[in-house]
N, C-alpha and C positions, 0 to 999 in steps of 0.2 A: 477358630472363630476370631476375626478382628473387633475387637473393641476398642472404645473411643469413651474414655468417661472425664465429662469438665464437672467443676467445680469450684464454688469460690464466689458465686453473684447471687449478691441480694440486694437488700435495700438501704441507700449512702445519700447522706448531702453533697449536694453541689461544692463541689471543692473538695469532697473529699477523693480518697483513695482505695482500689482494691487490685485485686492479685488472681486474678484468675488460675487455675489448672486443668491442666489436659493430660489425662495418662494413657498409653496406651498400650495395647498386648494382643498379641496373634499378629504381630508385625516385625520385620527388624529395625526397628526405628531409626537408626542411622542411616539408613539407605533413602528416608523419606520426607519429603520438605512435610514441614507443620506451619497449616494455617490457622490465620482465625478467622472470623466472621462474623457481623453479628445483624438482628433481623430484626427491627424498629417496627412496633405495630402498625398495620395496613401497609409497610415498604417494603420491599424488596428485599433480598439478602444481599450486604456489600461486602468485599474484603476491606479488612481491618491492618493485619499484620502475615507478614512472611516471615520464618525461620529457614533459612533453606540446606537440604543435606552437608552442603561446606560451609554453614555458620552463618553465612549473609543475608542481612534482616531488611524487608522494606514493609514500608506502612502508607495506609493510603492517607493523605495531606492532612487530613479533619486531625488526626490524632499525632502524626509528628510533632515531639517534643513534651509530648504527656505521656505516651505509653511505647512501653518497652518490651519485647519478645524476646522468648528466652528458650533456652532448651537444654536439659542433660539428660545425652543420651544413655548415661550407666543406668537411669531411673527411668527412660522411656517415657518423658513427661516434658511435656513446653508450656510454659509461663507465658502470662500476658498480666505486667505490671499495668496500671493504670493509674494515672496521679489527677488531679487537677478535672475530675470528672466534670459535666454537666449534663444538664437534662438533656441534651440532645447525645448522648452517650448509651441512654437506655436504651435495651431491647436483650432479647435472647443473644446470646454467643455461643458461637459453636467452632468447636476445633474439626481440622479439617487433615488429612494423612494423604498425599498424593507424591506416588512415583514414577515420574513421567518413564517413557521408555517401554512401562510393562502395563499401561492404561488401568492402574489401582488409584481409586482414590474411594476412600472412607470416611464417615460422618460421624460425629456424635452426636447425643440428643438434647446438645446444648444447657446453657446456664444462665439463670436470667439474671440482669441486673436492673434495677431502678435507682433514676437519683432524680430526688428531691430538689425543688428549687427552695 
């Protein structure tokens, strides 16, 4: 059974910083890019951050230069640092497991985060 468990988002001022994690198991994780995501009340779900199975990180515009993706696959666990939050930062976040090639892709059930202005 694949599982997806984040952890790490609650509630920060604006400017501050948190650390997201994603662990995960019933996977080989190396084999598997890890996303992030995250779900801004009444919006949409956007990507956030890619780690991709050979190390290569992209992020979508909003966050380059504040947050950082991370991943060790001995720990089967990808990080999403996050610095310099603001309130337009908030919402749920969820890590995401997808191996192209073999049409798997898995969910967690997300972590929230709030920031205060």
């Amino acid at each position: 059974q694949v599982q997806l468990v984040e952890s790490g988002g609650k509630l920060v001022q604006s400017g501050g910083s948190l650390r997201l994690s994603c662990v995960a198991s019933g996977i080989i994780f190396r084999f598997y890019d890890m996303l992030w995501y995250r779900q801004a009340p009444g919006k949409q779900r956007e990507f956030v951050a890619l780690a991709s199975s050979p190390g290569q990180a992209n992020y979508v515009d909003s966050v380059k230069g504040r947050f950082t993706i991370s991943r060790d696959d001995d720990k089967s666990t990808v990080y999403l640092q996050m610095n310099s939050l603001t309130p337009e930062d908030t919402g749920t976040y969820f890590c995401n497991a997808v191996r192209l090639g073999q049409s798997r892709n898995y969910w967690g059930q997300g972590t929230r985060v709030t920031v205060s202005s």
